[in-house]
Backbone as a ProteinNet text record, in pm:
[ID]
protein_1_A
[PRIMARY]
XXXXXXXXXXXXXXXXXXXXXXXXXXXXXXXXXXXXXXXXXXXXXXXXXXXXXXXXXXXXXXXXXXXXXXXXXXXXXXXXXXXXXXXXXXXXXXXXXXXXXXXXXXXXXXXXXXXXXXXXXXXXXXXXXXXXXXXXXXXXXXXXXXXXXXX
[TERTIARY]
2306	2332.5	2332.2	2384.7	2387.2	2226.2	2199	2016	1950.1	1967.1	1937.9	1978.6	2120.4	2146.9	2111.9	2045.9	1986.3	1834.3	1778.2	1636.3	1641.6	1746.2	1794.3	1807.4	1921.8	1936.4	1836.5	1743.4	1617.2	1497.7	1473.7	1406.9	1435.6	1567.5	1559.8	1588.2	1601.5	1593.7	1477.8	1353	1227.2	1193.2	1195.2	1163.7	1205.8	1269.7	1301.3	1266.7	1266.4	1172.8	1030.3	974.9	823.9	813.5	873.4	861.6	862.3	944.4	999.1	828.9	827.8	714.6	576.4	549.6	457.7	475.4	561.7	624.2	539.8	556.8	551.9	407.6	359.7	237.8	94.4	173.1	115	90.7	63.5	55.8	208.2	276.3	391.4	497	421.6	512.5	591.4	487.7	609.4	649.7	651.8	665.7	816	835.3	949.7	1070.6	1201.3	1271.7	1374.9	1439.8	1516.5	1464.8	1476.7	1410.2	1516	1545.4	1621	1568.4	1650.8	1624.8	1734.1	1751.8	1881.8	1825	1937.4	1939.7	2051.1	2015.7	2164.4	2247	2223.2	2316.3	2443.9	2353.8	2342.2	2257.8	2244.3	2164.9	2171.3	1988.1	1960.9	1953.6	1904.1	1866.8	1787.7	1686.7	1618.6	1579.7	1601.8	1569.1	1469.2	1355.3	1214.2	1204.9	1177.7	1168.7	1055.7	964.9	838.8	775.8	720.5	693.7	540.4	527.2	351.3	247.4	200.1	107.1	192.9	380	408.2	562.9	659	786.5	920.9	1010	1152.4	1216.7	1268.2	1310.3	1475.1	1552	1714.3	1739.3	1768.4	1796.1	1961.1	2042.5	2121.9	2180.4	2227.2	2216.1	2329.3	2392.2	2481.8	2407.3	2429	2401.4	2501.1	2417.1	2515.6	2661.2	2700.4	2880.9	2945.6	2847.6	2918.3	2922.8	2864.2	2871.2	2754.1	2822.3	2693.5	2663.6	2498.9	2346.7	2325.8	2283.4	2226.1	2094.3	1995.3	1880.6	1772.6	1712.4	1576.4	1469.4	1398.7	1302.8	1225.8	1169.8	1041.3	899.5	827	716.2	540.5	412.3	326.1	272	106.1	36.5	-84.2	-59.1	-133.5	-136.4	-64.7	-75.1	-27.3	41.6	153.1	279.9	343.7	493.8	555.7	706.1	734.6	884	1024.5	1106.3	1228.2	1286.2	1356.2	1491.5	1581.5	1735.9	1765.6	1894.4	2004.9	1938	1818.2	1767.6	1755.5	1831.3	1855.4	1755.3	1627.4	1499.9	1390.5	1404.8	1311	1347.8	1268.7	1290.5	1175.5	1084.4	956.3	889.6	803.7	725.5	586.6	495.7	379.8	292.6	255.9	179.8	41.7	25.5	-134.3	-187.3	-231.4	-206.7	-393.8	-410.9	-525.3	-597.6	-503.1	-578	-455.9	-450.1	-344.7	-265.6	-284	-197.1	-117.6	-219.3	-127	-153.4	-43.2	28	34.5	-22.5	64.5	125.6	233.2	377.9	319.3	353.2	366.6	525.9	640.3	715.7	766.2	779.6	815.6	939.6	978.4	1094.6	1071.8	1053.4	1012.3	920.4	834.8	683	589.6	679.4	610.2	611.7	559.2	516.7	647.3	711.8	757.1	744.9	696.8	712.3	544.1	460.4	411.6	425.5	416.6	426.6	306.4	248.4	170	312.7	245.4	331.9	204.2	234.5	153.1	189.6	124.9	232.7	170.3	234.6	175.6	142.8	40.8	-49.3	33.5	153.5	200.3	308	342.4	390.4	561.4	552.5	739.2	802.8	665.4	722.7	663.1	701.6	643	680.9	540.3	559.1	524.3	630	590.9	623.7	474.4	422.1	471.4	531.7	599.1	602.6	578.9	506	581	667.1	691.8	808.2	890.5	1000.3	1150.8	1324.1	1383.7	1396.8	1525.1	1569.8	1549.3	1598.7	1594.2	1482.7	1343.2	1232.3	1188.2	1272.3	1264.7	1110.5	1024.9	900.8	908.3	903.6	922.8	802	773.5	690.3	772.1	818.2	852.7	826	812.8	770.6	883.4	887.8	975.4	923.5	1019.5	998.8	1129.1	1035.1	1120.2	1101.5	1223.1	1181.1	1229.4	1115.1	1195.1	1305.8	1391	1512.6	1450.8
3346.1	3305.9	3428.5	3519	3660.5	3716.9	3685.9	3660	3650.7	3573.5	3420.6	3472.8	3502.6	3554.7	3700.4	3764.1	3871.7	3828	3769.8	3757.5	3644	3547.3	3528.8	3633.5	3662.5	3800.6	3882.2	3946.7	4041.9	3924.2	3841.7	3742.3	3727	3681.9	3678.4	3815.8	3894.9	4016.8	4062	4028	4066.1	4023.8	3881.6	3743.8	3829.3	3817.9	3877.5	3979.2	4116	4226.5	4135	4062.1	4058.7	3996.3	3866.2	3791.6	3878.1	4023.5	4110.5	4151.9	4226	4284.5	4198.7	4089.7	4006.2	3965.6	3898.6	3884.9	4016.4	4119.8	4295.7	4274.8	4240.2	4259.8	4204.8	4112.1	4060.8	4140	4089	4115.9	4151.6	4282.7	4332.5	4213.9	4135.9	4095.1	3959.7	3939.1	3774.3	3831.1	3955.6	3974.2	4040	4122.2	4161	4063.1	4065.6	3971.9	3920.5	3820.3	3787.9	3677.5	3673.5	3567.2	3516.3	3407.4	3349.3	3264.3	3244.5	3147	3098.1	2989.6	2919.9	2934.9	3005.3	2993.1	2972.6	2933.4	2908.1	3052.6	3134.9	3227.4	3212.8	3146.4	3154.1	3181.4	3195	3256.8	3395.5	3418.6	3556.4	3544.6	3662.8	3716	3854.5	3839.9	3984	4043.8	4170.7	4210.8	4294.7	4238.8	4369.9	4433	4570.6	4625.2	4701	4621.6	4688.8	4804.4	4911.9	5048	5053.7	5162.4	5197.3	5197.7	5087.7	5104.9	5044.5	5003.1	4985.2	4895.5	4905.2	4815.4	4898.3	4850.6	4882	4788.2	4725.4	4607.6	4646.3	4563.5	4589.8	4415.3	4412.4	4302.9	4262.9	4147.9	4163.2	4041	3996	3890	3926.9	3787.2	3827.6	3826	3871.8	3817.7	3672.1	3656.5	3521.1	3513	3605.7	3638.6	3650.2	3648.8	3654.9	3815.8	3925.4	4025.7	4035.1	4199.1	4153.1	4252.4	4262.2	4346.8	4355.6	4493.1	4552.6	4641.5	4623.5	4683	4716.6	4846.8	4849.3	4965.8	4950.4	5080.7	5042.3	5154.7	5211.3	5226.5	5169.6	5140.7	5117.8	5195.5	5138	5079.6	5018.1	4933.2	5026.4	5132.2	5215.7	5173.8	5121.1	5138.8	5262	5317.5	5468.5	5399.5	5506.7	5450.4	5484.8	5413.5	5437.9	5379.9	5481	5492.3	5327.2	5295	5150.6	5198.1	5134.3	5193.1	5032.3	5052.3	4870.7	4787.6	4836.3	4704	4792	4735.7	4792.5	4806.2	4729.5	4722.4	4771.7	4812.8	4858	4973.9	5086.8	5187	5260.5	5206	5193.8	5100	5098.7	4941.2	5043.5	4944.5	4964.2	4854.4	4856.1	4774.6	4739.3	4645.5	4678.3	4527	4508.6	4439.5	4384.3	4200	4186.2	4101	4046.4	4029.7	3978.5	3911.5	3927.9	3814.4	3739.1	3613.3	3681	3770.4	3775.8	3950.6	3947.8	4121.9	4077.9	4201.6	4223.9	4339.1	4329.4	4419.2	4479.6	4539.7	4642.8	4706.6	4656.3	4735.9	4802.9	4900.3	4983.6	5046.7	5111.7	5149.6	5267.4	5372	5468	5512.4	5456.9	5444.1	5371.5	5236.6	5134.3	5025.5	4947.9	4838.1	4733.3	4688.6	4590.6	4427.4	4402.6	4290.3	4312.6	4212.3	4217.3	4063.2	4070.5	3990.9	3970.8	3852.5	3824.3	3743.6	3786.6	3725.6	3654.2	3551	3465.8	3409.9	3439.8	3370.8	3289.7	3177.3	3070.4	3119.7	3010.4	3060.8	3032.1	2985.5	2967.5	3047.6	3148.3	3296.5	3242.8	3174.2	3037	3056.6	3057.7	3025.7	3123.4	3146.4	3289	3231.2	3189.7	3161.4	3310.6	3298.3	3429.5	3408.2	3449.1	3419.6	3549	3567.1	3686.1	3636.7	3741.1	3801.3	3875	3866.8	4001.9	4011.5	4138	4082.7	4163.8	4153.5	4267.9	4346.5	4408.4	4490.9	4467.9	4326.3	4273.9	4291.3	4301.3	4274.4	4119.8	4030.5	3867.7	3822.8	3800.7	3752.2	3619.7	3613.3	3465.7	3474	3409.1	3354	3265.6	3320.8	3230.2	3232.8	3085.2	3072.1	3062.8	3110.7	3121.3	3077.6	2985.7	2970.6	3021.3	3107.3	3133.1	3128	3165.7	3064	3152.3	3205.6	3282.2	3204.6	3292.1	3228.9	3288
-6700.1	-6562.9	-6470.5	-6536.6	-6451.5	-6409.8	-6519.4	-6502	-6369.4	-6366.7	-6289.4	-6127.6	-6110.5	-5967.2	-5937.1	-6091.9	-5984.5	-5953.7	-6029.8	-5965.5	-5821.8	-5782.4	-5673.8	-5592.7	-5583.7	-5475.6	-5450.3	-5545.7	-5552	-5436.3	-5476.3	-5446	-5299.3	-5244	-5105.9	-5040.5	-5093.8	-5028.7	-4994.4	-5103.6	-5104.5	-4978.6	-5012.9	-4918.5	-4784.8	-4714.7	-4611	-4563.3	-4625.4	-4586.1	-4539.4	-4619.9	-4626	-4482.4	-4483.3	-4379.8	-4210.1	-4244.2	-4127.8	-4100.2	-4239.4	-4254.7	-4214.6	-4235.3	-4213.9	-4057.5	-3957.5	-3860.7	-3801.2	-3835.4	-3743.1	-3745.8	-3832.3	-3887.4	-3800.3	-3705.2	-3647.1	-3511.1	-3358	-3228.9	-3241.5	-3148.7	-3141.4	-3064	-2969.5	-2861.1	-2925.4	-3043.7	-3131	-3192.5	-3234.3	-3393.8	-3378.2	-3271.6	-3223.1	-3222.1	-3278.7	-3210.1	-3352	-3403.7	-3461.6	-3533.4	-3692.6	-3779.1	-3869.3	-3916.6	-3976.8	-4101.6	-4221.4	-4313.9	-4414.8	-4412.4	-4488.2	-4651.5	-4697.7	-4847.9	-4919.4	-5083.2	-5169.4	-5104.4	-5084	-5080.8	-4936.7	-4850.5	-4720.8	-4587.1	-4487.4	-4385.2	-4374.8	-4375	-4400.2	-4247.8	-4191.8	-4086.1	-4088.1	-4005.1	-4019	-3828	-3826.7	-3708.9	-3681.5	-3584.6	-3551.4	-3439.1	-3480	-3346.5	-3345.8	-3249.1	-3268.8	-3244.4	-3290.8	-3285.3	-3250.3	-3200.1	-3238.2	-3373.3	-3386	-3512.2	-3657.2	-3614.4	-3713.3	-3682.2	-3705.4	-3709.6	-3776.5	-3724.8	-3787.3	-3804.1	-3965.9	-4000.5	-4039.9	-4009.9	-4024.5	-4058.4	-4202.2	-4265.8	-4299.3	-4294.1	-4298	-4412.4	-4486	-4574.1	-4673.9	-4785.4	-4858.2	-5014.2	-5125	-5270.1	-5296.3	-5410	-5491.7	-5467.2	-5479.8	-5499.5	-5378.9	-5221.7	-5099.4	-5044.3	-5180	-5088.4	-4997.7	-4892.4	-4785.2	-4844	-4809.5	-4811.1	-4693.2	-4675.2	-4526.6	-4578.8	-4521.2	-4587.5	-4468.3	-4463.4	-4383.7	-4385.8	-4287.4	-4299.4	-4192.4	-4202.3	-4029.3	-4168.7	-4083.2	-4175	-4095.4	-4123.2	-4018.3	-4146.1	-4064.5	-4159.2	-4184.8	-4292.2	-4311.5	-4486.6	-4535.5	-4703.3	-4737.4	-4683	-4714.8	-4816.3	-4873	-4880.4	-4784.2	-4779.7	-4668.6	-4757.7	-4730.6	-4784.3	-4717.5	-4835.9	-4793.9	-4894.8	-4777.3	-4813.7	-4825.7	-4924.4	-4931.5	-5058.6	-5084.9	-5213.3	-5312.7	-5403	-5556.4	-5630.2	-5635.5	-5689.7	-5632.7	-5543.7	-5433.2	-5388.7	-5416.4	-5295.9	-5225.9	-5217.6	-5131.6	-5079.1	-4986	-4978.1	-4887	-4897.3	-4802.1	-4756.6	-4658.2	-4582.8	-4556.7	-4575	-4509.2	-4445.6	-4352.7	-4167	-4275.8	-4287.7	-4368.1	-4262.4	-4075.7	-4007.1	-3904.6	-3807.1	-3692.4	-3771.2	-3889.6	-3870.2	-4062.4	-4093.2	-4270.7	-4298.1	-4350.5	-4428	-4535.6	-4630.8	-4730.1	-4749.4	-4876.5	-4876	-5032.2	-5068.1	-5229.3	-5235.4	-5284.1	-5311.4	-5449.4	-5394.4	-5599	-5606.8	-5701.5	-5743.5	-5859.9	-5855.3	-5888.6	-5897.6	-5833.9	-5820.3	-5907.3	-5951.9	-5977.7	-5919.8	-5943.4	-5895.4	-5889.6	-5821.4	-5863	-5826.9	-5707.2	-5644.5	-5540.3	-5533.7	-5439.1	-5368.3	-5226.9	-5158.5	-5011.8	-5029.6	-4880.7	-4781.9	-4642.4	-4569.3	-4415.9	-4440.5	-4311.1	-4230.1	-4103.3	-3953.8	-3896.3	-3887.3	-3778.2	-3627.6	-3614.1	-3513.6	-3432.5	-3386.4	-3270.1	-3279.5	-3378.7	-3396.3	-3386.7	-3468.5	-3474.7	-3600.7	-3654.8	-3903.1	-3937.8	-3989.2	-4137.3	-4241.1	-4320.6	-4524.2	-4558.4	-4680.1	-4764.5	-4901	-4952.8	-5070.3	-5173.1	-5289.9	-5316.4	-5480.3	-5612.9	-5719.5	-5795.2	-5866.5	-5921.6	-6049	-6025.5	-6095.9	-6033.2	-6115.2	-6055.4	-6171.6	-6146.4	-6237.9	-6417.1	-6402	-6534.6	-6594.4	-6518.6	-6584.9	-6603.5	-6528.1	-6506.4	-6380.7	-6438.6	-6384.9	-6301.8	-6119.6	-6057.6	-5947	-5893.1	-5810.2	-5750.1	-5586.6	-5451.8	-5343.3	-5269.9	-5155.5	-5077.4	-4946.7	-4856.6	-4701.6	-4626.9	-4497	-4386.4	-4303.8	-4220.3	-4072.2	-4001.5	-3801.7	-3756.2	-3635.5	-3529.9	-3429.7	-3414.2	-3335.7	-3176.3
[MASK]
+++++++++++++++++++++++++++++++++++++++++++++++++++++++++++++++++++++++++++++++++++++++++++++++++++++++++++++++++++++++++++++++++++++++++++++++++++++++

């Protein structure tokens, strides 16, 4: 069971970066702004602030057990790494922008691989699905889809 709530927690943590990340990924002027998504854990929330060529994501959310997670990073869409503080499985990610409506994410953890994730935005720049690959700490292998709404 302990299992189980970390590839949860890993999972919407992912989930959320990506969606930030995917969201940024797009035209600056939607992508900017405050995103939300109800989960078993509770309501995540993610915040963008759009930069030149790239984004600053400040995530805020609890794990299984009610603690909180605070997590983020400054990141462009170059396919660089680009250093990510707050996620236990993750301490890199990179980007790369595959056309105005979908991103994808690569994040690693010692400079492997751990999780990859696409993230795609509705054309009316409202929902972000994000499609996400990988595994956490455990070495536990999931595939999830996630929907999320700009507020």
């Amino acid at each position: 069971m302990r299992k189980r709530a970390s590839v949860v927690l890993f999972m919407m943590i992912a989930v959320s970066l990506t969606l930030a990340l995917a969201v940024a990924a797009t035209d600056a002027g939607p992508a900017a702004g405050t995103w939300k998504k109800g989960s078993a854990a509770g309501v995540e929330w993610a915040q963008i602030v759009a930069l030149t060529n790239g984004f600053r994501l400040v995530l805020n959310t609890v794990d299984p057990n009610g603690n909180p997670i605070h997590a983020e990073f400054t990141g462009k869409y170059d396919g660089k790494d680009y250093p990510v503080t707050g996620l236990p499985n993750a301490d890199t990610v990179s980007l790369v922008k595959i056309d105005a409506q979908t991103l994808d994410c690569l994040y690693k953890k010692g400079g492997k691989t751990v999780r990859t994730e696409r993230v795609v935005l509705s054309k009316d720049g409202k929902r972000a699905t994000v499609f996400k690959k990988g595994s956490d700490q455990t070495g536990l292998d999931a595939t999830v889809v996630s929907v999320w709404d700009k507020q």
